[in-house]
N, C-alpha and C positions, 0 to 999 in steps of 0.2 A: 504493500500500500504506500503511494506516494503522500508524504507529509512536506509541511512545510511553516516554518512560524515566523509570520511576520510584525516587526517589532514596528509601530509608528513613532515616529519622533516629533511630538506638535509643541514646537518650541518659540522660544521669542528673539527674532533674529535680528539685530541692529543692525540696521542699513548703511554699509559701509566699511565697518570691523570686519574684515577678512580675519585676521588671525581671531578674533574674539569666537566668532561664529564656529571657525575651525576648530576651534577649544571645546565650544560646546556639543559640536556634532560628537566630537573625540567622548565625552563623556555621558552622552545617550548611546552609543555606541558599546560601550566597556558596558553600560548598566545593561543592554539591549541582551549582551553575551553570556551576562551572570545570569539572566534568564530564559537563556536557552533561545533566543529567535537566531535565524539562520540568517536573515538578513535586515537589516534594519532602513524605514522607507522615513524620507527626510520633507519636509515640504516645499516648494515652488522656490526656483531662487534662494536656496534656505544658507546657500555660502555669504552671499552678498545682500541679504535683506531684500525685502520687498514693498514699495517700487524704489530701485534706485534713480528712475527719473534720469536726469542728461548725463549722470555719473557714466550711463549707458553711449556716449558720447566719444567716453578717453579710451586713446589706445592702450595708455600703461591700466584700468582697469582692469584691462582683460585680461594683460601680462599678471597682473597681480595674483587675480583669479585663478588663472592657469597654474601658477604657482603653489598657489593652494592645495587644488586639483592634486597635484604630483604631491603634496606632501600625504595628504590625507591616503592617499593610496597608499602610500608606503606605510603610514603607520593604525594600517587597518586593523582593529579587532574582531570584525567580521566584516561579509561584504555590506556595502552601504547602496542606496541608490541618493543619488546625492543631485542636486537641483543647484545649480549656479548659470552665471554668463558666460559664453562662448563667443572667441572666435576663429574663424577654421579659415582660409582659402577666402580669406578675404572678407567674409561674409561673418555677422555674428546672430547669434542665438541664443533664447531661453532654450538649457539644455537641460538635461538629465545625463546621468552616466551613470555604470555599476561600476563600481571599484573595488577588487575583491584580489587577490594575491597579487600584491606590491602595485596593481598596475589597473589605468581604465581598462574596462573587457569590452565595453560595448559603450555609445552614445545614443542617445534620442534627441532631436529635436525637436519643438514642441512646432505641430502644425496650422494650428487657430490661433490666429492673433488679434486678440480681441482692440477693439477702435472705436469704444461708446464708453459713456457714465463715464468712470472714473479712469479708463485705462486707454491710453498711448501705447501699446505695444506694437502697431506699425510703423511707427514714429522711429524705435529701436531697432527692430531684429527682423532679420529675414525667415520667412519659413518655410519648415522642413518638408519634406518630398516623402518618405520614406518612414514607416511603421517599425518598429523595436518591438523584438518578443526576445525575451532575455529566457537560460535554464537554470531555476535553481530548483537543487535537488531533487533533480526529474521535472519539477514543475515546470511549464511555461507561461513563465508573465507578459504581457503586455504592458508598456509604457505609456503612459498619458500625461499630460497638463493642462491641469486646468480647462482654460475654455474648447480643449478639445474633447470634453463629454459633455460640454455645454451644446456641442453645436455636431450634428451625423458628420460622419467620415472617418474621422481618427480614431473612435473605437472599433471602427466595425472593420477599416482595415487590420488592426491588430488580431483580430477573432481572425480573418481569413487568412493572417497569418501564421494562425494556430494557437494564441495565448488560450491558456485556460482561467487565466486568473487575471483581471487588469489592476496596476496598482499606479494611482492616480496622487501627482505631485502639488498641491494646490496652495493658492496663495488670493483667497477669497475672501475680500472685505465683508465684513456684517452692514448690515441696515437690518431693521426689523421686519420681520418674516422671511427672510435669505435663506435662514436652516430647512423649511417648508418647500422653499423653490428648489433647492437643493436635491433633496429626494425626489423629487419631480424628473429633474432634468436626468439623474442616474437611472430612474428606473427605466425613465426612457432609453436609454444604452444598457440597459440590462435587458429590457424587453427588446431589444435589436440587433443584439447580439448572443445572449441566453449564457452569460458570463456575470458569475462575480467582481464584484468590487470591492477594493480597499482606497478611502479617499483619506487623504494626510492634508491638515491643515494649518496655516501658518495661525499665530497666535501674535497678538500683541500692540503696541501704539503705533504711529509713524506717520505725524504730523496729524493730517485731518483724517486719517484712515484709523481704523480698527479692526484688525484684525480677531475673532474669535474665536480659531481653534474646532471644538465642535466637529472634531475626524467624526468618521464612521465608516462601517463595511456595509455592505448588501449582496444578498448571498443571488442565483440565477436567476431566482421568481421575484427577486425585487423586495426581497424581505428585509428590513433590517436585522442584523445579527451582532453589531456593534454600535453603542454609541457614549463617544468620551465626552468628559465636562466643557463647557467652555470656558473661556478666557483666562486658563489658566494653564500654565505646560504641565503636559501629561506623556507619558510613556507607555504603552497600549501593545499587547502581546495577542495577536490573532491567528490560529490554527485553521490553514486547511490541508483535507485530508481525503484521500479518494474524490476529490473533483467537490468538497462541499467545505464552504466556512462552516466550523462548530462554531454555536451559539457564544453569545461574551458578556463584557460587561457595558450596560443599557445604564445611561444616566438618564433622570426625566429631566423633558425641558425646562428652565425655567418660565416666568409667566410672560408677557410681551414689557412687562414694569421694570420686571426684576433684570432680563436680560439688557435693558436699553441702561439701565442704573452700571449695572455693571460695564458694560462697554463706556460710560463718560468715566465713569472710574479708573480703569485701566487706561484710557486714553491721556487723562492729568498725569495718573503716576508715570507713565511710559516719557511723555511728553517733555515735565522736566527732568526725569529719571536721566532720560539719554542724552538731554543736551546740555546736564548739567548744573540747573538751576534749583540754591538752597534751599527753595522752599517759596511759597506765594502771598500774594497781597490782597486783600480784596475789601471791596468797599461796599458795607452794609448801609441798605437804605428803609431797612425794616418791613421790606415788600418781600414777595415768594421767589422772585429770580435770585435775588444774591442770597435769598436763604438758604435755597439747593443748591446753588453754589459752593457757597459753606459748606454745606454736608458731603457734595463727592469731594468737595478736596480734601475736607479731615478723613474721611474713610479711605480717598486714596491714599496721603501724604503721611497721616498723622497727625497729631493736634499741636506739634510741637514746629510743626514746619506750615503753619496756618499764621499771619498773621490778619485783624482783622481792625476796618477804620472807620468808625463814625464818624460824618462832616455833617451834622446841622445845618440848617438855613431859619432863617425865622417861618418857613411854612413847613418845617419836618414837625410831625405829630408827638407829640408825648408818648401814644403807644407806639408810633416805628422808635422812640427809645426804649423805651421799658420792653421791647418785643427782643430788640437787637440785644439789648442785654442778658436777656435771659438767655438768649438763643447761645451766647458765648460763652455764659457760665455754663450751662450745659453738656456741651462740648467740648470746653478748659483749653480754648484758645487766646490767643497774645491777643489784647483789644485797645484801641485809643478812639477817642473823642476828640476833633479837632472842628469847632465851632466855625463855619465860614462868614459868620455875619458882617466884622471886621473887613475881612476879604472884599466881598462884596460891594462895600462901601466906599474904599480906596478905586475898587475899577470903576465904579461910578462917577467918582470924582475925579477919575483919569479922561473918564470920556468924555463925561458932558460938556466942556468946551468944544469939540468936535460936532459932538451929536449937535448944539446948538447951531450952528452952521447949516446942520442938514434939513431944518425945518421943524415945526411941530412934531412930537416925538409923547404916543399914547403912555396913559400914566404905567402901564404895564403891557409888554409884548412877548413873542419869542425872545428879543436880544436878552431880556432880563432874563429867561428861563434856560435860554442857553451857557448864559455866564458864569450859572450857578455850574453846572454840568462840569464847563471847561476849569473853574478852580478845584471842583474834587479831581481830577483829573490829573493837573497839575500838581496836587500834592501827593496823589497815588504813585504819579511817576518818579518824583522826588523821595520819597520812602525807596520806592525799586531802585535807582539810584543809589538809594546810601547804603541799601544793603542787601544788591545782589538780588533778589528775590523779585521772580515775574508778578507782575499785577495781571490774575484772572478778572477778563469782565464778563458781564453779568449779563446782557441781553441775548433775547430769546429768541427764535426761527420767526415769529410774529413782528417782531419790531424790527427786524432786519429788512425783514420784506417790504414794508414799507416807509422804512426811514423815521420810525418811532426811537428816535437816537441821536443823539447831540456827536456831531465828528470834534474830535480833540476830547468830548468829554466824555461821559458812558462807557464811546467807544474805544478809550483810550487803554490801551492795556499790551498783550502780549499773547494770553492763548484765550481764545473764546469760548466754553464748555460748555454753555447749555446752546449759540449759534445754530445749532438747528434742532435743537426742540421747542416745537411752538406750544404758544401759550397755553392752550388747555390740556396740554400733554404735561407741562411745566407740574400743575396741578394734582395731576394721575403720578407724576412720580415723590411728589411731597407727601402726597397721603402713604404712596408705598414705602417709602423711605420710611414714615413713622408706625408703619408697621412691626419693621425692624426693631425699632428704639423709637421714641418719642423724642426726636433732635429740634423738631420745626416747632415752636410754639401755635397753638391753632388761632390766634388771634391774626397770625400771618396770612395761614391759610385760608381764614373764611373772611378777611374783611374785605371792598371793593380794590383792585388796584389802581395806584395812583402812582405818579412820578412824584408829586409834592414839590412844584415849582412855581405854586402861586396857589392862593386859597383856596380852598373849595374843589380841587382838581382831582379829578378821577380821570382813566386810561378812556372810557367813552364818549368823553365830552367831543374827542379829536376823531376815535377808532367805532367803528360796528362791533356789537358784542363780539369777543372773543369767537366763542364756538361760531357765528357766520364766517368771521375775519381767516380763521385757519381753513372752516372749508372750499373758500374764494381762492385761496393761495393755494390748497392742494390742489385742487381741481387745474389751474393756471399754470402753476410751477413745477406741479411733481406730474403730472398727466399730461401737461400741454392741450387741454382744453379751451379752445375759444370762449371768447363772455359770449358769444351768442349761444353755445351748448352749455355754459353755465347757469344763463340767466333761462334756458330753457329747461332747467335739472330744478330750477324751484325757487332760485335767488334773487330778492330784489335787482331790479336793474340800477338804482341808484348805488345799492352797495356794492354792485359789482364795478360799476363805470369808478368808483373811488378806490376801491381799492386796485383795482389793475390800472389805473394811471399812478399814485403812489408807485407801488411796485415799480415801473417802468422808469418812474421819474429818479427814484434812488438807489439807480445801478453805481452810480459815483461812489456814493458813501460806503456801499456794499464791497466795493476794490479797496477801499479804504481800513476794512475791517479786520481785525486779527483772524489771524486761521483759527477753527476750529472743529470741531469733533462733527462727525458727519454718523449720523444712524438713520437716516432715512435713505429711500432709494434715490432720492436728487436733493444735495444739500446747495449752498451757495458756497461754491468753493469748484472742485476740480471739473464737476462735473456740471459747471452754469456758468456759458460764457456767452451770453448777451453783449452787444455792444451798449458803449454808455452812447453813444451818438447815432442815434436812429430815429427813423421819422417814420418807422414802418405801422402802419393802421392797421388791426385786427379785425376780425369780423363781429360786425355787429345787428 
């Protein structure tokens, strides 16, 4: 009876550390051996991180890579199937290789080159021709990546070339519901080729990307027979045996709350973990955005690598203090108070000989609400400044969209984490968060949201309720739906003509905005590239 155990390696691979990466393969590898698998299957690009973006550009990358390549072989503890850049005869590639006594045995190059949402891979790499069916231990595998069981051809020339088993190298960003698409799109290549699968996945942060890990097997009928944790590295021992995956270990999914908590989580700690930054800054304003803020970054970071800043104006509430306050005893993070009222008054008196010049000037406007903005702002960067530490901001997928956000001020900062979760989702994860623990005070939770930059102000006086606001914007930006099939699906036409001229009007601002964490399937970032100068008219 033909056996064979395959070891997955879904690990967290920093984009660019060749030798780091190599270190780590080196030691899922040795653990791989202690457990008896015969070859240990690595994920997409898993030498050089995934996406290395124009890194994909240098010649000495590849030299580097290459390099690697030949060390790793040589000091192989068993065979590996290992996922790096290639270039061959001129030409480069996302490759695969086996490496298995001192030496590459065979290469795959990966045949689908995915060109939407988030990925440029024609942009890099040429691709391959030619299907890879590797032997081990009598078995024959078949090679894949990635979006080559996304899309027919590449598996099913593998199967005609005899694989009995395909083992698929991948490097799959999460958004929500992706795991669900996932089995979908395998079972389809299982249902077309009447072959198991083993899918490896990369894990981990990498700028706006997250990556979640979330391997699995599926056996010929499309069954699951494996499924590992996500967003965490894991090392996963999978037996087939006379032509069938035996059964394994099945984690349940998390919820759609829990899973999305978790990817901004991972995504802070990865974010400054890898580029090196002490710890973060953020500025509370006694509303539900910076308070989940708060909460992924202490759960990412720690409480001790949290600092956190109150700036008053003469219209911040008594309860956004007493709410902020609690919310950081709570938690047992570094807190200050730095009143702007003073501030304000000096810019006042800086301008108003100017302003006088320009005419009648209302007793209160945006200038006055934007000023406040730009001095918290100003003093968040000056704290980062003095001590190293990124200032996380605080605005939502909702304000982004349509320019509910002061540039220099709000959006002043370094990494964005909640940037694409809109508003009523913002909501759905503070309740789930206090599930866990009770970190959010509920007065935050259930009172109106307001910016508080002038009396009486609440988020609606400017904005359509929330729940219309997000479904005007999914509909528009994540589906690419016209306002005419919008306003035709049940939406006032008023809010819709408002919010899709917003939207359009603050592509500026939106280039202006720090990267940040992407969970849906179209954030603003890699995957939305609108021009800011268009005159183009939609249907209506």
């Amino acid at each position: 009876m033909k056996r064979l155990r395959v070891a997955i390696a879904q690990f967290n691979a920093h984009v660019g550390d060749l030798a780091g990466n190599a270190g780590r393969i080196l030691e899922f590898a040795a653990r791989a051996r202690d457990g008896g698998a015969d070859v240990l299957l690595t994920p997409e690009l898993a030498l050089c991180g995934y996406p290395p973006e124009d890194l994909l550009m240098r010649p000495d990358f590849y030299r580097a890579c290459a390099a690697q390549v030949e060390a790793l072989a040589r000091a192989a503890p068993l065979p590996r199937v290992l996922g790096y850049a290639e270039e061959s005869q001129g030409k480069r590639y996302n490759a695969a290789s086996l490496l298995a006594n001192g030496r590459v045995v065979a290469t795959y190059r990966k045949l689908r080159l995915p060109n939407y949402e988030v990925f440029d891979e024609e942009r890099y790499f040429a691709a391959g021709t030619e299907p890879c069916v590797i032997d081990l231990n009598g078995v024959r595998c078949g090679l894949a990546i990635c979006a080559d069981v996304w899309e027919s051809g590449a598996a099913e020339a593998a199967s005609l070339a005899g694989a009995e088993l395909m083992l698929t190298l991948n490097a799959s960003p999460f958004h929500m519901n992706k795991q669900a698409r996932r089995y979908e799109v395998l079972r389809e290549r299982v249902t077309a080729t009447g072959k198991p699968v083993i899918y490896a996945n990369l894990v981990g942060g990498q700028d706006e990307l997250v990556f979640d890990g979330a391997s699995f097997a599926m056996d010929g009928q499309g069954r699951l027979t494996h499924q590992l944790p996500a967003f965490v590295e894991a090392l996963e021992f999978i037996d087939f045996a006379d032509g069938h995956l035996l059964p394994g270990l099945m984690v349940e999914p998390p919820s759609r709350e829990a899973e999305a908590y978790a990817a901004l989580k991972l995504g802070v700690a990865d974010y400054l973990g890898k580029n090196g930054f002490p710890g973060a800054i953020i500025g509370l304003s006694g509303g539900i955005d910076s308070a989940l803020t708060l909460a992924i970054a202490v759960d990412a970071l720690g409480a001790d690598q949290v600092r956190c800043v109150m700036m008053p104006s003469p219209w911040t509430a008594q309860m956004s203090l007493d709410d902020s306050r609690e919310m950081v005893r709570r938690l047992g993070v570094q807190y200050d108070e730095i009143p702007i009222a003073a501030a304000m008054d000096q810019f006042a008196a800086l301008l108003a000989p100017t302003f006088a010049k320009l005419g009648p000037k209302p007793d209160w406007d945006t200038t006055d609400e934007n000023l406040q903005a730009r001095i918290r702002g100003m003093l968040l960067m000056a704290l980062s400044n003095r001590t190293g530490r990124i200032v996380l901001t605080t605005g939502n997928k909702s304000e982004m969209a349509v320019g509910y956000a002061t540039l220099y001020g709000d959006m002043a900062g370094g990494f964005a984490v909640i940037k694409d979760v809109a508003k009523t989702f913002v909501y759905d994860l503070a309740h789930y968060r206090n599930t866990v623990s009770g970190v959010i005070p509920q007065n935050i939770i259930t009172r109106p949201p307001s910016a508080e930059l002038k009396p009486g102000q609440t988020d609606q006086d400017t904005l359509p309720p929330y729940a219309v606001l997000d479904a005007i914007i999914e509909a528009y930006m994540e589906r690419d739906e016209s306002p005419r099939q919008i306003i035709a699906s049940g939406y006032n036409e008023v809010d819709v003509r408002k919010v899709v001229g917003m939207l359009k009007k603050n592509e500026y601002k939106r280039r202006q905005s720090p990267v940040g964490i992407r969970i849906t399937q179209r954030g603003f970032g890699k995957d939305w590239r609108y021009p800011i100068t268009s005159a183009y008219a939609e249907e209506w």
